[in-house]
N, C-alpha and C positions, 0 to 999 in steps of 0.2 A: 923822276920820270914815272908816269901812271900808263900800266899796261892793264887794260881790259879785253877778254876774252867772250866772243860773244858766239853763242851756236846752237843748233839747234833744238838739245837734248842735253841732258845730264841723267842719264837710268845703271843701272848695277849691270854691271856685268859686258856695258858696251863697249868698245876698242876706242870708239872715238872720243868717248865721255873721260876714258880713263887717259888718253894721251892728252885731252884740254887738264885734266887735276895735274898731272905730271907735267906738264909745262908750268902751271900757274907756281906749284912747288919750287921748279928753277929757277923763277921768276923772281922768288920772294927767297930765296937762297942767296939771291944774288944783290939784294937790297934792296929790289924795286916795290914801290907799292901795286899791289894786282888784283883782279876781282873777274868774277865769272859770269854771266850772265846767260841764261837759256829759256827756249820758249818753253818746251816742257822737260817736268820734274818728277821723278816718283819719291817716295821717303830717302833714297837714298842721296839723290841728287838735291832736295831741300835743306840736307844738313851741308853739302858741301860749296851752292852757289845759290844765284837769287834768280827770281821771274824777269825775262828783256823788259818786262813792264816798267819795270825802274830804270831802264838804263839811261837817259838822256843823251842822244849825240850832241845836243847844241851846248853840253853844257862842258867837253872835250876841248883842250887847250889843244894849238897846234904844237906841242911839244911831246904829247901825250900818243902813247901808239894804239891800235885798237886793230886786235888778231879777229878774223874772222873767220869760223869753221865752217867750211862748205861742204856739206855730204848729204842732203836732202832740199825740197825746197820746204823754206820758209819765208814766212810774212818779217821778219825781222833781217830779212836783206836791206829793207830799208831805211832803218838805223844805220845799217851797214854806209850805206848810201849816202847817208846825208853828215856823218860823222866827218866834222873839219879836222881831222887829226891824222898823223900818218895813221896808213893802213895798212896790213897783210892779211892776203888772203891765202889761207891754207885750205887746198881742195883734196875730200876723201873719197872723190867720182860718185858719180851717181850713176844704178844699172839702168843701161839703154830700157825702153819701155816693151820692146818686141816682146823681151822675156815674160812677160808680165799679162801679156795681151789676150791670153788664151784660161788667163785661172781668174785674174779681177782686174777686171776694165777701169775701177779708180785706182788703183796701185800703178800702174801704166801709165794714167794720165798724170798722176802726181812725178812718175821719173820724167815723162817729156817734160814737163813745165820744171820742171828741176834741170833739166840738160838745157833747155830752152835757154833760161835767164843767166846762162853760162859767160857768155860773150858781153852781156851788161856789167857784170861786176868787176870789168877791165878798170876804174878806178883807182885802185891802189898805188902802195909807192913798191910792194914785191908780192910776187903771188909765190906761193911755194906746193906743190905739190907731194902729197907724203911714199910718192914714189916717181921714179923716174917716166914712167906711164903717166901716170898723172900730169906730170911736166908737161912732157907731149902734146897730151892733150890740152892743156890749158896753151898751147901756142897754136892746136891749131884752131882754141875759139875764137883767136884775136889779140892772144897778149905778146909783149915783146919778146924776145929771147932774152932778152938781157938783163929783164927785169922779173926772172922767175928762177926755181932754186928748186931744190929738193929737202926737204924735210920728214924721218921715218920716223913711222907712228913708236914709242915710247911703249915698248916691251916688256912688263917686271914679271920677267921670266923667272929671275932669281927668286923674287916673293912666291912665285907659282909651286916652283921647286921646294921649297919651305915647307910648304902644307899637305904635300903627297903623305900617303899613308899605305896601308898593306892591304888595304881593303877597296872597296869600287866594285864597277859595273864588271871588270875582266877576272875578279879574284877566285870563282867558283869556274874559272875554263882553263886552269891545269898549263901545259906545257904545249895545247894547242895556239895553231899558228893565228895570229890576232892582227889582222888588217883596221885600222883606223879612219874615218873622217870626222872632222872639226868644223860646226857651221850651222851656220840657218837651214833649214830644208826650203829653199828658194829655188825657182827655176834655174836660173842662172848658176847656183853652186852643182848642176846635173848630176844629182845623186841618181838617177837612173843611170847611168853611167855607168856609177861605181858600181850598182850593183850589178849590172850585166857585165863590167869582166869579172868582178869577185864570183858572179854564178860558175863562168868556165871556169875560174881559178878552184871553185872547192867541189864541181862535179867533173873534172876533166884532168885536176892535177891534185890537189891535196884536199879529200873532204874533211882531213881532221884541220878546218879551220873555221875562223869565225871574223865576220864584221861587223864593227859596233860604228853608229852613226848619233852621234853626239850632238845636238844644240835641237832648240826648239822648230817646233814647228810653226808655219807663218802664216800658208797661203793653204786656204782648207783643199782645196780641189788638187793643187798640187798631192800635197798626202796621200787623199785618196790615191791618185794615180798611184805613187808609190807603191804605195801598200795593194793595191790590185797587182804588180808586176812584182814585189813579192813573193804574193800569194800563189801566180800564174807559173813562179820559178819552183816553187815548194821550198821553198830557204827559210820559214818563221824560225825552224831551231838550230840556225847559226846567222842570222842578223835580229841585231839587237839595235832597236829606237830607242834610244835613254834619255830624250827631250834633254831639257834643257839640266847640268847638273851643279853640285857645289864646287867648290875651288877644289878643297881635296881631291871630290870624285874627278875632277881633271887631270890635276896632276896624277894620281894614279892610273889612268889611260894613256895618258903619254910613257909613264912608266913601264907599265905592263905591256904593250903593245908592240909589236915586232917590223911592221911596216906603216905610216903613212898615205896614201892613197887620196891624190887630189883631181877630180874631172871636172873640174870648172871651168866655166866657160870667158866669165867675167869677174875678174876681182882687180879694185883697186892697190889691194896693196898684198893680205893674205894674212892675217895675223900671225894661225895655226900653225904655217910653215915657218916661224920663227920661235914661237914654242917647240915645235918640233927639234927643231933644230939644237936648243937651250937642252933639251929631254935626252939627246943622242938619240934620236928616232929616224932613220933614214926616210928621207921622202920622196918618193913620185910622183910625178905631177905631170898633166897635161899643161903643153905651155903655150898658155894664152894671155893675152891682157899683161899687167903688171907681174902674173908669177917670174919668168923669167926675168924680169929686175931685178925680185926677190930674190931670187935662188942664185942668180950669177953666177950658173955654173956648178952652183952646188948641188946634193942629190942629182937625182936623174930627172931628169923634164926630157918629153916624148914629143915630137907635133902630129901624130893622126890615132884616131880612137878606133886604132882593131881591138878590140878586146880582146882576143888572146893571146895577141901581141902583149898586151898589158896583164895581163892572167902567166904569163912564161917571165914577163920583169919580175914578178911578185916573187917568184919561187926561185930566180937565182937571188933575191934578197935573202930568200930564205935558206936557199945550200952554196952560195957562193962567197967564202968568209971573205975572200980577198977585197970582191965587188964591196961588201958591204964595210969593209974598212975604211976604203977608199970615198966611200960614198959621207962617210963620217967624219974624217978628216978635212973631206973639201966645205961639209958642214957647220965645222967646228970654226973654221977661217971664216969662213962668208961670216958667221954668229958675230964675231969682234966689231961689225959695221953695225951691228945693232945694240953694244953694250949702251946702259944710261950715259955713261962716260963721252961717245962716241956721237950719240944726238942733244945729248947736253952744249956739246960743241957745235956742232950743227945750227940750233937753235942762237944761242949767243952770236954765232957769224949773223945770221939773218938778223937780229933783231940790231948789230953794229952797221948794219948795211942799210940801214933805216933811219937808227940817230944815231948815227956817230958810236963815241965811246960811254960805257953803263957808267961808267964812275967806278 
């Protein structure tokens, strides 16, 4: 049997790029012959799969299965389309465009036409969704219940953990109290959020703390906004932007870091909150979208953004050992549903539920 994996992207450092390598790895664990296929590549992703330019659907046996990653739109849905072979489509949502509407009007059009062509690519023989949200929604674009599953993005928290070191963006702030986020500076992850409870959090209850906001930035005018509401707070010397960083410097933020802190609005799946997790980092989280699939219970997930409601979470994180025991331990459970182990299996039922048994 030939499994090919076809999607949008293959870049360093993406969740989706790295759960297609970590599938194809299982894939080829398991005896199958497999191959990657994406529309674009930076050096990273050249050395690991090839340009859809090559792919041929018409050249696909119907024995042959062919995984489709959906998390943007692309011109290579049509491959998808036309390929005689079973198919699976695994979706990693796409953000509604509203979010988008007000910083760059092509970034907006590119998610409706992505959310748009949703309900087309009902073709398949299982569509799998890499969260239970996800699922959802792929039933309410049109697809059957019966004919869709769940599939979690492929975590190597372990390798994450590996590479931590003593050093990083938190190593010169002492024993001050260190609020975290993980992510794009995208509208939709509403880091203004985070920073107006973390404001009441360090001018109303503990100023010896600090938040660090972790991954690149995307969308210029978002930024700015930010960083004007920064400015507006007087917070430059306790929030710290450290774009995007290395593996190390990750894992030593999750290490160093005392609380978690997530106001997003939209996420399909959440990566962070399963690093977190891996890290022993308690987390908070507004619960919206797929987080609370995520978390199931685990950490503390909130539904309304008073901020100082969320500013008084932070600080029993921070003096209530019990809470945060507890918070850790229901974390550490939930974490076993994301071991390799755990969607390793996952993945094998899907792909037995498509041809039969791998050999």
């Amino acid at each position: 049997m030939r499994v090919t994996q076809l999607c949008a992207r293959i870049e360093f450092g993406d969740a989706v790029s790295n759960h297609v390598l970590e599938i194809d790895r299982a894939l080829a664990s398991w005896g199958l012959e497999t191959s990657v296929y994406a529309n674009t590549l930076d050096t990273f992703g050249l050395q690991r799969a090839r340009p859809d330019t090559g792919y041929d659907p018409s050249a696909a046996s119907g024995d042959d299965v062919l995984m489709y990653h959906y998390s943007l739109f692309c011109p290579n849905y049509e491959q998808y389309m036309q390929a005689p072979c079973k198919r699976i489509l695994i979706y990693h949502n796409i953000t509604p465009p509203e979010y988008f509407a007000a910083y760059d009007k092509g970034v907006a059009e590119f998610c409706r036409m992505g959310r748009e062509l949703l309900g087309r690519l009902n073709v398949c023989d299982l569509a799998l969704g890499d969260s239970e949200y996800n699922r959802l929604e792929l039933i309410d674009s049109g697809f059957s219940p019966g004919a869709t599953g769940v599939l979690p993005i492929f975590v190597d928290y372990e390798g994450l953990k590996a590479k931590r070191s003593g050093s990083g963006p938190m190593a010169a702030y002492g024993r001050s109290f260190k609020v975290l986020f993980v992510g794009r500076a995208v509208p939709n992850k509403r880091i203004e959020d985070v920073l107006r409870a973390f404001f009441y959090y360090n001018r109303c209850v503990n100023s010896d703390s600090h938040l660090f906001l972790v991954g690149p930035s995307w969308v210029d005018r978002y930024d700015a906004q930010l960083r004007w509401l920064l400015d507006s707070f007087g917070l430059w010397g306790n929030v710290h932007f450290t774009g995007r960083v290395s593996d190390p410097d990750l894992a030593s933020c999750y290490s160093g870091a005392d609380v978690f802190l997530s106001m997003s609005e939209h996420e399909g799946f959440a990566v962070p909150l399963v690093e977190s997790m891996a890290f022993d980092l308690p987390v908070v989280a507004y619960s919206s979208t797929a987080i609370p699939y995520t978390l199931e219970g685990a950490g503390i997930a909130f539904g309304r953004k008073d901020f100082p409601m969320v500013g008084e979470l932070l600080e029993q994180v921070r003096t209530e050992e019990g809470l945060r025991d507890s918070m850790l331990a229901s974390q550490r459970a939930r974490l076993e549903s994301f071991s390799p182990g755990a969607v390793r299996s996952s993945l094998r039922e899907a792909l037995e539920r498509v041809a039969g048994g791998l050999g």
